[in-house]
C-alpha positions in Angstrom: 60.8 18.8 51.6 58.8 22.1 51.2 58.4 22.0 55.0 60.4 24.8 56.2 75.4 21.9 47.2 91.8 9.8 42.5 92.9 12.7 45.1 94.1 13.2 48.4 95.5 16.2 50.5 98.4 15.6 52.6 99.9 17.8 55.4 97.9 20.9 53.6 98.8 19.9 50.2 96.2 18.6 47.4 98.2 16.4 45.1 96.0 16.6 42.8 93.4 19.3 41.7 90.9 20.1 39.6 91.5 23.5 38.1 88.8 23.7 35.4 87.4 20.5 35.5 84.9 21.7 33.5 87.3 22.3 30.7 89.1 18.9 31.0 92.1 20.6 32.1 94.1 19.6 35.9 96.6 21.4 38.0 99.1 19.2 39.9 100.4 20.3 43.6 98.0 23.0 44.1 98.8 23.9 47.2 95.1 24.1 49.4 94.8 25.0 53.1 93.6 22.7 55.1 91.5 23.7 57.7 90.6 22.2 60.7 87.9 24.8 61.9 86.0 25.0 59.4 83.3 27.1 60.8 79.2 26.9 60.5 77.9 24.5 57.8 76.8 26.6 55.0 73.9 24.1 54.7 73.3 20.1 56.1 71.7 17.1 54.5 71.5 13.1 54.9 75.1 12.6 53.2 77.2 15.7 53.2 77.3 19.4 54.7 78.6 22.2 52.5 81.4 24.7 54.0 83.0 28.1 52.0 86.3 27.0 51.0 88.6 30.1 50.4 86.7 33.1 47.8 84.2 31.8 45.5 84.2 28.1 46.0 82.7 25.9 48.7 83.3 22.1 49.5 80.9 19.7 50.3 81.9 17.0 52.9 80.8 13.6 52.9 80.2 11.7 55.9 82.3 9.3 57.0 79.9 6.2 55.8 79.7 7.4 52.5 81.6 5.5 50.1 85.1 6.7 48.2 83.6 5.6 45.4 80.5 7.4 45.6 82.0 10.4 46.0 84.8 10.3 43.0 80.9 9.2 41.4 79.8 12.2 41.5 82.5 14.0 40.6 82.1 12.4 37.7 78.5 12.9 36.8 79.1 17.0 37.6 81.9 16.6 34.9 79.5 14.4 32.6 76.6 17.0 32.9 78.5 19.8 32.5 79.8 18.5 29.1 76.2 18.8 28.0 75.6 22.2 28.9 73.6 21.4 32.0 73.4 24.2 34.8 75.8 22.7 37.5 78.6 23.9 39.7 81.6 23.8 38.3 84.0 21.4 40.0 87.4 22.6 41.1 89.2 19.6 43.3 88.5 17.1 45.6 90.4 16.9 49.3 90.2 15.0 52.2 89.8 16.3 56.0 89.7 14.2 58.4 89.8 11.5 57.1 86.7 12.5 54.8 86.3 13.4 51.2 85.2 16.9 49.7 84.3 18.1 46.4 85.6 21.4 45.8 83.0 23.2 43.7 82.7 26.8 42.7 80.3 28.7 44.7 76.7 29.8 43.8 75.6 32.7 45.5 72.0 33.2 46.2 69.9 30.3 47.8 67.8 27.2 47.1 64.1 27.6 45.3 62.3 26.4 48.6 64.1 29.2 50.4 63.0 31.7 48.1 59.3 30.6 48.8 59.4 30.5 52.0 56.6 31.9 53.7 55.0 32.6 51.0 52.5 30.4 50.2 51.5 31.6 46.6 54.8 31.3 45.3 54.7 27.2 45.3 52.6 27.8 42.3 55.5 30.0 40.8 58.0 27.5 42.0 56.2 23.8 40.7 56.4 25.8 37.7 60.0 26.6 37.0 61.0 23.3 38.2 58.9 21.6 35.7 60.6 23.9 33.0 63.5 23.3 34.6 63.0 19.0 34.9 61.6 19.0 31.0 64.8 20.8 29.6 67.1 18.4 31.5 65.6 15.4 29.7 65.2 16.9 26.8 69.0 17.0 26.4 70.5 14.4 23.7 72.5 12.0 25.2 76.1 11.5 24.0 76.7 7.6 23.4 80.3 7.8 25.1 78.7 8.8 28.4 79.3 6.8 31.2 76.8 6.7 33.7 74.9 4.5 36.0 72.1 2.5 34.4 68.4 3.3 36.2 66.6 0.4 36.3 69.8 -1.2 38.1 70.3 1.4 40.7 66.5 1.2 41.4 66.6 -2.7 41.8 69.9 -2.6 43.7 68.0 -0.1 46.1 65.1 -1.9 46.7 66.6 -5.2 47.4 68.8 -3.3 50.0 65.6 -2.1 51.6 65.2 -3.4 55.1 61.8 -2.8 55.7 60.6 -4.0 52.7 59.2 -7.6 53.3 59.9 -10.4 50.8 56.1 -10.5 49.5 56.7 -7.1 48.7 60.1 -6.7 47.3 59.4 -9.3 44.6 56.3 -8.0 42.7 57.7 -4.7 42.8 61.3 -5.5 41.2 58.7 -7.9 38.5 56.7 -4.4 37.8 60.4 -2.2 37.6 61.4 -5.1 35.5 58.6 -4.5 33.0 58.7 -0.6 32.9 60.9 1.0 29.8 64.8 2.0 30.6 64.9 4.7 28.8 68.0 6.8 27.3 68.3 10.1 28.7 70.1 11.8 32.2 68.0 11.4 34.9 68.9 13.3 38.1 67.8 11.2 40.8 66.6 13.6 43.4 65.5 16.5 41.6 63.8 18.4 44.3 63.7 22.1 45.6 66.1 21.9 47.5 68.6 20.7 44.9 67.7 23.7 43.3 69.8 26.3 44.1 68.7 30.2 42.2 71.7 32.5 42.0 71.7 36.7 42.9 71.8 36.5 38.7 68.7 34.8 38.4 70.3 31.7 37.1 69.1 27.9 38.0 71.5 25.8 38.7 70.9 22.0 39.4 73.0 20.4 42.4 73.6 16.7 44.1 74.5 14.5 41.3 75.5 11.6 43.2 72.2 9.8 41.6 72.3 10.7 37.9 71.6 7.9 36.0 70.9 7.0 32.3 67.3 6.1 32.3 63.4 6.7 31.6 62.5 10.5 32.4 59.3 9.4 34.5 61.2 7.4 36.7 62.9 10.8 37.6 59.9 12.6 37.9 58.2 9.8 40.3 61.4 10.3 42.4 60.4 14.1 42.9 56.7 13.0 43.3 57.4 10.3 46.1 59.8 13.1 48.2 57.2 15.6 48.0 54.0 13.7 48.6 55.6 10.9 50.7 57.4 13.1 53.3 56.6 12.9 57.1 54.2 15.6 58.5 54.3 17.6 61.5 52.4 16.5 64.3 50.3 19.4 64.9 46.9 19.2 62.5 47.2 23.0 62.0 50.9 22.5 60.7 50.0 19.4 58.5 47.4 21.6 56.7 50.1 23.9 55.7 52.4 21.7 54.5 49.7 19.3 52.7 48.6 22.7 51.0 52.5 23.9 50.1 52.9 20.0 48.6 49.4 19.9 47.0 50.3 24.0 45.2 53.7 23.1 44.3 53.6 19.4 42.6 49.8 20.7 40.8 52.0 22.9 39.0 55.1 21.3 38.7 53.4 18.1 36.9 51.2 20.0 34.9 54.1 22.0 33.5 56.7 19.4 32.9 54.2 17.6 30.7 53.0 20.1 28.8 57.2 21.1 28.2 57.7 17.7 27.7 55.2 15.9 25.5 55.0 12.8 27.9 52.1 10.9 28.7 50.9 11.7 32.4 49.5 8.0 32.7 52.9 6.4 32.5 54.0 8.1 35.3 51.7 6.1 37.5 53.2 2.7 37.1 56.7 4.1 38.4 55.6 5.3 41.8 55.5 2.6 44.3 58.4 1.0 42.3 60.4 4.6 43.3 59.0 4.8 46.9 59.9 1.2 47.2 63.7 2.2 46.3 63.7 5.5 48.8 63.0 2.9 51.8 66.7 2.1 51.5 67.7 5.0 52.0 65.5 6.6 55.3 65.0 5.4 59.0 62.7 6.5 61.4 59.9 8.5 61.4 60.9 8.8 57.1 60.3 5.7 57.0 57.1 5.0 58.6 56.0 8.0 55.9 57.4 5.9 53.5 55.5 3.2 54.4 52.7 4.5 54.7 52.9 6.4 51.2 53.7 3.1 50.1 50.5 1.3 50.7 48.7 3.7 49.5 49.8 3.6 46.1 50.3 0.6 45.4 
């Protein structure tokens, strides 16, 4: 981070897509190619990797342990955003290769807001700050009572409990301190992040990787992009860790600074949701992540 997107296709045929999804409208045997070479990854992360797809759409394609379920999930939440305005890609199908699932999403040309900074040191100012405009407008959107989607406070706990490394001793105070902290009523991301950021060639800002929206307390949110940015692994190198520690320290200054003066929170109650977040992101990494995580862990807790 800071340190350097019910349907099946058989024999080539979708049987079911979504045209417009955005619209609420769906267009039965559309007929998509199904391709086996799909060329270089348009871009790579922990649960998918994004491919063009035909002119003006990509799909991104899950890997193989991610769960149906999840997937058709976040169809879903893209659909439920994008009811409220929200800047996010327009869905346009789902299909299966190989045995696994992809969203077929419009495509946004341009690149993510870490991208546009990179290299350029002074522009993490610039960039903390749009995405703090950018974080405060999403939760100041009124939430629609028939919207379905996950409650917060029970994804967090369901995360933490699943987290290996997390000792007993641990996990038990921290699920009695999430237990205590608000819920909340507004759409929460999940993984709001630079990277999830994508700004296109018209300047727009448009808000990707909904697989973790959730209806729940705004801070929460924000403590997610806190604990990704600060709780990151660093490069060996001491020279290299001084960079990034500066990029990190630039952007988030900014970032926080701006999303509570947008949103009229109180800074001091984002405090309480940090370890309780990190606590729920050691579920998710191995490794070297989590030894960061760990570590980052400990220290605020």
């Amino acid at each position: 981070m800071l340190d350097e997107a019910d349907t099946r296709v058989h024999e080539g045929r979708a049987l079911v897509a979504c045209g417009e999804c955005e619209a609420g409208r769906s267009d039965s045997e559309t007929p998509l190619e199904l391709r086996q070479d799909l060329g270089a990854a348009l871009a790579s992360g922990r649960t998918a990797e994004i491919f063009a797809w035909g002119e003006g759409r990509v799909i991104k394609r899950f890997r193989h342990w991610v769960r149906p379920e999840d997937v058709l999930a976040e169809m879903a939440h893209c659909k439920t955003v994008a009811d409220l305005g929200l800047p996010v890609p327009k869905v346009r199908g789902l299909v299966e290769l190989g045995g696994a699932l992809a969203i077929v999403f419009e495509r946004i040309d341009g690149g993510t807001t870490v991208e546009a900074s990179a290299g350029k040191p002074l522009r993490y100012t610039r960039l903390g700050k749009g995405l703090g405009e950018l974080h405060a407008t999403l939760h100041a959107t009124p939430v629609r009572e028939t919207m379905s989607l996950p409650d917060q406070r029970h994804r967090l706990r369901e995360k933490i409990e699943q987290a290996g490394s997390l000792s007993e001793s641990m996990c038990l105070p921290l699920v009695a301190r999430l237990d205590s902290l608000p819920s909340g009523d507004r759409v929460c991301h999940g993984d709001f992040h630079p990277e999830n950021v994508l700004r296109s060639t018209d300047g727009r800002a448009v808000i990707i990787d909904w697989i973790d929206a959730t209806i729940g307390d705004p801070l929460a949110d924000v403590a997610r992009t806190v604990v990704l940015i600060e709780g990151g692994p660093l490069p060996d190198r001491w020279i290299d860790r001084v960079r990034i520690r500066r990029r990190r320290s630039a952007f988030l200054k900014a970032y926080l600074r701006t999303y509570f003066r947008r949103s009229g929170r109180r800074r001091d109650h984002l405090r309480p949701w940090i370890p309780v977040v990190a606590a729920a992101r050691l579920s998710e990494v191995e490794g070297a992540d989590a030894v960061a995580v760990l570590d980052y862990l400990a220290r605020v807790m």
